[in-house]
Each structure stands twice: as C-alpha cells, then as structure tokens.
N, C-alpha and C positions, 0 to 999 in steps of 0.2 A: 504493500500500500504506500502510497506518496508520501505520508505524516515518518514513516521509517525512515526516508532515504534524505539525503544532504540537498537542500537547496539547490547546491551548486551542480548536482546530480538528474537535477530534472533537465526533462528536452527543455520546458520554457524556457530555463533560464539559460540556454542556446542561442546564438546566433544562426539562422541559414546560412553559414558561410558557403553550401555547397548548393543554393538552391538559385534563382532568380528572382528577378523582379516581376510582377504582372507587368505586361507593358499596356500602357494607358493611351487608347487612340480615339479620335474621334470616328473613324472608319469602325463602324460595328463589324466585320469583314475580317478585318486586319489581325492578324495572329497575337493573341492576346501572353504567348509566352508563358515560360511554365511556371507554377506555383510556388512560392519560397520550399526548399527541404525542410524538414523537420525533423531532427535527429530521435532516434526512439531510444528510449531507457537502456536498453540493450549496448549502444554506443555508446554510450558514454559512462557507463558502469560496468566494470567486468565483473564484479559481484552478479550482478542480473544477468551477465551474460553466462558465466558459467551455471549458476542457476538452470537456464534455458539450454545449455548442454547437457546437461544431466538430467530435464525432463525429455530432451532429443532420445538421448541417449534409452531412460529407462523402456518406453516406446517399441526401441528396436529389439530390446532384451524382452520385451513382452511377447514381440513379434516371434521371436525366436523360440520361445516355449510353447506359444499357441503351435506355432509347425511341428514341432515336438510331441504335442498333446494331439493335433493328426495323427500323424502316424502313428502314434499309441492306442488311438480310440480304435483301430484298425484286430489289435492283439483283446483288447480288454473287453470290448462289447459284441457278443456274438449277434450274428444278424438278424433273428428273429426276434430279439428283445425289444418289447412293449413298455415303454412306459408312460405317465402323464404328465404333462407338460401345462402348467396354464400360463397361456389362453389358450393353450392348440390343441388342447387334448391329449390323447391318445396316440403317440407317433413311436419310430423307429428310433431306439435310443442310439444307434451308431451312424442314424441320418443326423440327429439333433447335435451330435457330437463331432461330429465330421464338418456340416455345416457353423457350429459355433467357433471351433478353434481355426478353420481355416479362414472365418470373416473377420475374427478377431487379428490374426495375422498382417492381412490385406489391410485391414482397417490400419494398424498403428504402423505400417510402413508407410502408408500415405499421410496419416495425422503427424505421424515424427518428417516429415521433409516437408509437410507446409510449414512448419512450426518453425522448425528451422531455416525455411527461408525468412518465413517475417520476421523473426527476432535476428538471425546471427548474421547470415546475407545480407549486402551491401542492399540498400534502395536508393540508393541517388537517383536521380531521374536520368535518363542520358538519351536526347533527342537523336536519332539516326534519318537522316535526309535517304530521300528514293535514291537508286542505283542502279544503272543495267544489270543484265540476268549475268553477265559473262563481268566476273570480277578480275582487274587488274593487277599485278605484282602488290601494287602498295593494299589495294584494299584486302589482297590476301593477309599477306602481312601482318597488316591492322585485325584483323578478324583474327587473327593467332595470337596476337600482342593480347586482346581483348578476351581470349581464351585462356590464356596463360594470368591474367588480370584479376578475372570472374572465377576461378580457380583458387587465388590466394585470396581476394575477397571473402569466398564461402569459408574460407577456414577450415576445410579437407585435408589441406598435410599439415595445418599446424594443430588442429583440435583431433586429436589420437584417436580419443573413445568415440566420439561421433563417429567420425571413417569405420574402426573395429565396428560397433556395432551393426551400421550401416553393412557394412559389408556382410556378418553373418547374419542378418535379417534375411538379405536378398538371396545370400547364398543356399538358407535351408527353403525357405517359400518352395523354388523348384521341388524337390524330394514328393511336397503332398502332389504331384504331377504323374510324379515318378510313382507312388504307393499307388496311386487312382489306377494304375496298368492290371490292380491284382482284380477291377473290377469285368476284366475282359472274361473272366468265366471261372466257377470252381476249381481248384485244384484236385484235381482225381486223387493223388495220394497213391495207394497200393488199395482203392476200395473198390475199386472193380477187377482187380487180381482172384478174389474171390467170392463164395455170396455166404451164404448164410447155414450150407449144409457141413460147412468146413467144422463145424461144432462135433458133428456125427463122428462116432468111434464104432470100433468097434464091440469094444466093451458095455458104451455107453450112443445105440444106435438112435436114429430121428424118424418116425414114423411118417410114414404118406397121405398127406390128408385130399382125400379130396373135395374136389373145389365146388362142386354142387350141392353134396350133402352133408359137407362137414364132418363125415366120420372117416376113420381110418378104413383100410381097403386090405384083401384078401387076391391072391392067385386067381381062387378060382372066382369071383366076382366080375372077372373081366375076360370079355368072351374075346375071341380067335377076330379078327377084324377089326375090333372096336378103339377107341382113341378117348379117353379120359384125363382132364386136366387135376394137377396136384398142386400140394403146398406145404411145406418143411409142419410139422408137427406144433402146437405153440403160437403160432402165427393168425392173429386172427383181426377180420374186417377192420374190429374199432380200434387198433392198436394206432398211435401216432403216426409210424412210420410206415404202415402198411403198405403204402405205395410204394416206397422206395425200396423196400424190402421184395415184395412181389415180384418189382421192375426185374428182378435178379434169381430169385430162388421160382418162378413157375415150371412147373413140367409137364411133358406131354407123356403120357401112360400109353402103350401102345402094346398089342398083344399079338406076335406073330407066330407061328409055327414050327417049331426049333431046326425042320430041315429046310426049313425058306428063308432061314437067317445064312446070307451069303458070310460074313465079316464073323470071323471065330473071335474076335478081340469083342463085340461087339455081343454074341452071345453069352462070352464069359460074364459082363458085366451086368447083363440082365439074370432072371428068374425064371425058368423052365419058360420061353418065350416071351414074358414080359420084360418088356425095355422101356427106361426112362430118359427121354432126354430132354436136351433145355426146350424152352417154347419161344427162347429170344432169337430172332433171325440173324443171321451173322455176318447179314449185310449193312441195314442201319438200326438194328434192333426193335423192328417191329414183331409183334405178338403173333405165332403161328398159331393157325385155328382150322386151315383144312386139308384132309387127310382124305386120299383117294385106296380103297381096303385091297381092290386087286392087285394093284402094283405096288404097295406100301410107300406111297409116294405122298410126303407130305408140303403144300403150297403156301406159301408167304402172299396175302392178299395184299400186300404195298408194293412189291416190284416183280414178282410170281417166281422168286428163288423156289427150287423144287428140290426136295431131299430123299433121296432112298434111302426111308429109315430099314428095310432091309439088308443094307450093304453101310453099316454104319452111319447113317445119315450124311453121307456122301452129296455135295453138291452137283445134280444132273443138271439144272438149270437155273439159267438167272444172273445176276451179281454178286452175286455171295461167294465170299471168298476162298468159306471152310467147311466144315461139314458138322452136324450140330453136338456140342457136347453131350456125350453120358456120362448118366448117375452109376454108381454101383448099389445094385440093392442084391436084397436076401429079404428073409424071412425071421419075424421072432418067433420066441415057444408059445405065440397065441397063436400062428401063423397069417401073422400082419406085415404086407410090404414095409421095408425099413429102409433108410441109409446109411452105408457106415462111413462115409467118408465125403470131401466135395468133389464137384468136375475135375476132370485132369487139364483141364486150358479153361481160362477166362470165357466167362460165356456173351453172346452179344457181337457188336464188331472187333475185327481184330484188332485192334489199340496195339495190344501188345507186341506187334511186331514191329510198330512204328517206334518204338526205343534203339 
C-alpha cells in the first residue's frame, strides 16, 4: 500500500523524464503526440520489484506442479471413478483432475508473463514510423540492436529465478501432450494372452456351463450333429465384468463322430467326440454362431471365415488367419464336461504374432 512506501518512492513524485509532451495544436487533425510516461512503483523500487519477481516467479512453480499433478492424476485415479463435484454433479474424477491441473498450469504461465510484463518490462512508449516490407542493413540492425535492448530491459539474464522458473514451467507443460498419447487406446498388457479357463487344473477342474440353460452338461446330452454354446463354470449374466469376461472364455460345444475327426491332436483334446472350441473368430473376433452338421463346417456371419471343426478347426475359408483354438476337456466322477487347463494360443485375432 502507498502509506508503507517512501514518498520519494512513488511514481508521482517522478518526473516523465522519459515521456512527452501532449502537443497542443489548433488543427484538431494534427498528431496530438504521446502522453507524458509515468514510471510504475516497480521502477523505481527494487523492493516492489523483486516482490513482483517472486510472485512471477511463484506462478511458474505452481505451473510446474499442476503438470506434475497431470501426469499423476493419470496413475492415481482409475477411469471409471465417479465422483461429485458441485455444481457439476456427478462426473469422471480423472476428467475433473486432468482438466483442473492442466488449466491450472496454462493459467499461471500466462498470468506469471503478463504480470511480468506490466510490472518488471520496460513500458516506455516508443513510436515506430511505417516502413517498407523489405528492411534495409540499418533497419536490420536496429531491429537486433532493439532485440538485444528489449532483452536486457525484461530482465531475462539478469533476474535468475524468473528465467529458471520460466523455463521449467514451459518445459514440463509439453509432457501432459506427451501422457494424452496413453489416450490412443488401452494397453492390452499380457490380458488377452489368456482368458479365464487358465484357472482350470487338473486337480482342481472348471465345469461347462451352458449358455441357454445354465446348468452344467453331460456327454451324452449332446447329440452327434449338434453345436451348443458354453461358459467357464462361476460366470454368471449379473456379474460386472461379464462382458468382458464372455468376450474371451465363450465356447462352441460341438459333437462329432470319433472316426470323422480327421486331426488326432484335435481328438485327443476332446471327449469320446465332443470338442470344445473358442466361439471368437480369428479374424477380427466376431462371435461364431453357424454350424453346417454334414460337413462340420463352422461360419463367421461378419466376413464368412469357415472352419472344419472336423480337421481341427482349420481355416477353409475367408480371412482368418488361424484355425480356432481348443479347450481340453474330460469328465468328473459326476460325469460332467470339465476343463482342466486354458487354450494352447491366445484366442481371437492373432495379436500375438505381431510382437
């Protein structure tokens, strides 16, 4: 406040020495010239000015935490978190978090270098007359002279912490640019390596559930021709994850004839002619649903991939890469389809060969 500081310390009691006169013309027309300068508290008190250094200053260091606190909300907040917010309600707590420390950021880069222009940067007034587009030797010159000038005026190489600051504000801002890349799509991880049957032991096997009537399934329940959908034992509609779990452990129940199984690997891994395999296509993983009984030819209704589940579900047609994974089943001492183990290859598109 004015009543703290010395008299001798206000702009009034300044001279414009660096400003003009209004020029007084009778011509209303006539270039009335620029308005006396008026030195600010800042000039003429290096107390206030370092003051206004150190609110420059703190600005950039706030700036720098908020980027910091980006990237963190990234690790801390997982993404389906709900929380509420007033006045917004109910929103995504790693949108609100994402969004507040990066505006915050933004914000005190831009509030600390106005701030810093008005107080610490020269404002002398300095009229610049018009000039052709194509500058002269001298008017380069002058324009570098005048760069070199505006330079030491702002106080950039002699004010340390400003510059430091300044420079790590600008320099982390980038990085939340950089974090924003992880928005391009989930990280798969090792979670489509396997699904959910990988549980299944031996010791301790996963029963067959089937998917229309919800009970566990028998040999002989499922007739020579037929094609029945399953689902890992435990796994049921209301469960959270059910989709995503589904997307991965579905099977196709399929019952052939033990001397109509071409693929001895393929008999091994089934039940006196029941064979389980995946229902994910292995082209872009759409849901297999029809099954032709005389030629055990099973079709992908999205690009018409076709599988001879009698020849291990070998691809005969279509774009699919691979041929569809099996399950290994047996039987318990109730004599109920089980698994004891997961698929031997990732099920779904081939991903995995693109490493």
């Amino acid at each position: 406040m004015s009543h703290d500081i010395p008299e001798e310390k206000l702009p009034e009691a300044h001279d414009a020495s660096h400003g003009h006169e209004v020029a007084e013309h009778g011509d209303p027309f006539a270039d009335p010239g620029l308005p006396a300068h008026e030195p600010r508290r800042t000039d003429i008190d290096e107390r206030a000015a370092k003051r206004a250094e150190r609110q420059v200053s703190l600005m950039f260091i706030v700036s720098m935490l908020a980027t910091i606190g980006f990237i963190a909300s990234y690790v801390i907040f997982p993404i389906d978190k709900i929380i509420y917010v007033f006045p917004l309600g109910h929103i995504s707590a790693l949108n609100f978090a994402l969004g507040l420390t990066l505006g915050v950021a933004l914000f005190c880069i831009g509030a600390g270098a106005v701030h810093w222009a008005r107080t610490l940067m020269s404002d002398v007034e300095m009229p610049a007359e018009r000039h052709a587009i194509e500058a002269d030797d001298e008017v380069r010159n002058d324009v570098i002279e005048q760069f070199k000038t505006g330079a030491a005026e702002s106080g950039f190489g002699r004010r340390k912490m400003l510059r430091n600051t300044l420079i790590g504000s600008m320099a982390l801002v980038p990085l939340s640019g950089v974090v924003l890349l992880r928005d391009l799509g989930p990280l798969p991880e090792k979670k489509l390596a396997s699904t959910n049957w990988r549980e299944a032991t031996t010791a301790k096997p996963i029963q067959l559930i089937n998917m229309n009537t919800n009970q566990p399934m028998k040999a002989e329940d499922i007739a020579v021709g037929s094609l029945t959908f399953a689902k890992p034992e435990g796994l049921e509609e209301s469960d959270e994850d059910f989709q995503q779990r589904i997307a991965k452990d579905a099977l196709m129940i399929v019952r052939i004839a033990p001397e109509d199984i071409k693929d001895a690997k393929s008999r091994d891994l089934g039940f006196e002619g029941v064979l389980a395999y995946s229902k994910i296509c292995t082209h872009v993983g759409c849901p297999i649903s029809l099954y032709e009984q005389q030629t055990h030819h099973a079709l992908c209704p999205c690009h018409q991939s076709t599988f001879d589940l009698a020849d291990g579900a070998r691809v005969i047609f279509g774009p699919a890469g691979h041929p569809l994974p099996q399950l290994k089943i047996t039987t318990d001492e109730k004599g109920f389809l089980v698994a004891t183990g997961d698929f031997a290859e990732p099920v779904g598109p081939s991903f995995w060969e693109r490493s």
